[in-house]
LOVEXMAR-716579 format. One line per field, with one value per residue (C-alpha): residue number from 1; x, y, z; residue in one letter. Coordinates in Angstrom, 2 decimals. Last residue first. Example, Ala and Ser with C-alpha at 12.3 -4.5 7.8 and 13.67 -1.06 7.14 Angstrom:
// LOVEXMAR-716579
num <- [2, 1]
east <- [13.67, 12.30]
north <- [-1.06, -4.50]
up <- [7.14, 7.80]
residu <- [s, a]
***
This chain:
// LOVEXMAR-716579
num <- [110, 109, 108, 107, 106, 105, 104, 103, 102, 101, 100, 99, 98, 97, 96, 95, 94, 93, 92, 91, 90, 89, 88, 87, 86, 85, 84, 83, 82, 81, 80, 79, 78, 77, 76, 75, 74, 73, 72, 71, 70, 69, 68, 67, 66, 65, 64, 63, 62, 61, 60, 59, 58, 57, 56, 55, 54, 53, 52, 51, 50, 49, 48, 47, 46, 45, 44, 43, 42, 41, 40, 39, 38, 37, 36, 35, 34, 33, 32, 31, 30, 29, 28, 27, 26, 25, 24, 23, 22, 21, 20, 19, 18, 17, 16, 15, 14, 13, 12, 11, 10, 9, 8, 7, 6, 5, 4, 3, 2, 1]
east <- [14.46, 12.95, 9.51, 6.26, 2.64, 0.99, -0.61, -2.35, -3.38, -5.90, -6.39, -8.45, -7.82, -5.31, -5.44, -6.54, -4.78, -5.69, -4.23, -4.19, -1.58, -1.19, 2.53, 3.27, 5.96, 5.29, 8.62, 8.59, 8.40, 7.82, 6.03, 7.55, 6.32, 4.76, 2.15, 1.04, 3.69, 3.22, 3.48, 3.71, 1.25, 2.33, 0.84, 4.42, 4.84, 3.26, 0.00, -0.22, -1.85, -3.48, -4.14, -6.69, -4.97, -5.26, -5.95, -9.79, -8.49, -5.89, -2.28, -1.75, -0.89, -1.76, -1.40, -0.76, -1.57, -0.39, -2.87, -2.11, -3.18, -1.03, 0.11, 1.91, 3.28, 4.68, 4.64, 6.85, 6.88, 8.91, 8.53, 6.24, 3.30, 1.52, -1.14, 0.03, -3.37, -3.88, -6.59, -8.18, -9.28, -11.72, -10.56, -9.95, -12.31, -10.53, -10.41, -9.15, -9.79, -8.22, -6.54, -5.34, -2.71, -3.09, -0.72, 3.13, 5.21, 8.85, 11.07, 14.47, 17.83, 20.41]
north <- [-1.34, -0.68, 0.68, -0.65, -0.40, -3.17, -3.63, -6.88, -6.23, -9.42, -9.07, -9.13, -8.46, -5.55, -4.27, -0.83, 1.17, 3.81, 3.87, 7.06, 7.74, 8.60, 8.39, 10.01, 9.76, 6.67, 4.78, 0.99, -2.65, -4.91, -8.02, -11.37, -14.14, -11.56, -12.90, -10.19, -7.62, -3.91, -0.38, 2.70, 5.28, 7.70, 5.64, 6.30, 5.27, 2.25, 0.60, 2.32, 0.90, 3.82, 5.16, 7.80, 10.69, 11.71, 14.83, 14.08, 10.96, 12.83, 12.77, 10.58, 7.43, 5.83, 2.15, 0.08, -3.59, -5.88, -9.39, -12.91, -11.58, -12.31, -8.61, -7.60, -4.08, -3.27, 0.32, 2.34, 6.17, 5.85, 8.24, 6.40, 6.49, 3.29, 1.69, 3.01, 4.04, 2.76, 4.96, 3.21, 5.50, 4.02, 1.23, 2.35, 0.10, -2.84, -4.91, -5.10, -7.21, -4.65, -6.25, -4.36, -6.29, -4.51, -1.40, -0.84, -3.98, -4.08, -4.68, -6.38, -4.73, -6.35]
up <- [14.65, 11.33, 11.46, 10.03, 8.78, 7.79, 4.22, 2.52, -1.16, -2.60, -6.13, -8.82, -11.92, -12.92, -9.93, -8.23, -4.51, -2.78, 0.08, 3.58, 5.84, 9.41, 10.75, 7.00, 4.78, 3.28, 3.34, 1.42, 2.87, -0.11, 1.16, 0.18, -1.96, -4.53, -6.97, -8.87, -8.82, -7.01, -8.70, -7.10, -9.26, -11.40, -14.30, -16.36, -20.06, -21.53, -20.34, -17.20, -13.96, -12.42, -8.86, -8.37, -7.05, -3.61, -2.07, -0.27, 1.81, 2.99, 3.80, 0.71, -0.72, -3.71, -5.29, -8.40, -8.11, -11.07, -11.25, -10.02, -6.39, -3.23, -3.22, -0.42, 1.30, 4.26, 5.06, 6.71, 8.47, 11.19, 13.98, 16.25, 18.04, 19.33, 17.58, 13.62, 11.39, 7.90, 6.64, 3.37, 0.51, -1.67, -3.97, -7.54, -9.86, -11.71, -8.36, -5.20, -1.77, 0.87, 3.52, 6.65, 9.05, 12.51, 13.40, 14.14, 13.63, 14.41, 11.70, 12.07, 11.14, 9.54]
residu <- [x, x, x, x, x, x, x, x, x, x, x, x, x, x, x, x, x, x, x, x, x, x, x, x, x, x, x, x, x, x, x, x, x, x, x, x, x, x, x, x, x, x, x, x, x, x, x, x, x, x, x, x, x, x, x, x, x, x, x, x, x, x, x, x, x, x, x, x, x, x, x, x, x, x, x, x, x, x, x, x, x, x, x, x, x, x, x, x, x, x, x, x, x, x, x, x, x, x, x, x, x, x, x, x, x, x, x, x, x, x]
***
């Protein structure tokens, strides 16, 4: 199994019902892997963004039927969801449900 080895400080955003403004999550050291660990403590669904940019990202969504488009988180998680995001510098947007507290650090697998 391999163990994760932590790349940048713990970033919170507190979220709401309005799209949170683009948060830069940015890795101490430089690295090659491109992970993020995500957790939502919240009792409301997250939905979240990424992008290279602040100025080319959608505005997440949290869809009522069909497809938002936007990665979707559960309320409540006991675990954080470790996903790729492509990028050693990458900017969240991220929106709940209700509101929510998102924490994100970024990773690599060792």
């Amino acid at each position: 199994m391999d163990s994760l080895k932590i790349l940048s400080p713990t970033y919170r955003l507190d979220l709401t019902t309005s799209a949170s403004a683009a948060l830069q999550l940015v890795p101490n050291t430089p690295t090659r892997a491109f992970r993020v660990a995500l957790l939502n403590t919240g009792t409301g669904t997250a939905a979240i963004t990424f992008g290279t940019t602040d100025s080319n990202m959608a505005t997440p969504a949290i869809a009522s039927t069909g497809n938002g488009g936007s990665f979707v988180l559960a309320p409540s998680m006991f675990y954080p969801l470790v996903i790729d995001c492509g990028a050693p510098n990458i900017y969240i947007k991220a929106i709940s449900s209700g509101t929510n507290t998102l924490y994100l650090t970024l990773v690599a697998t060792e």
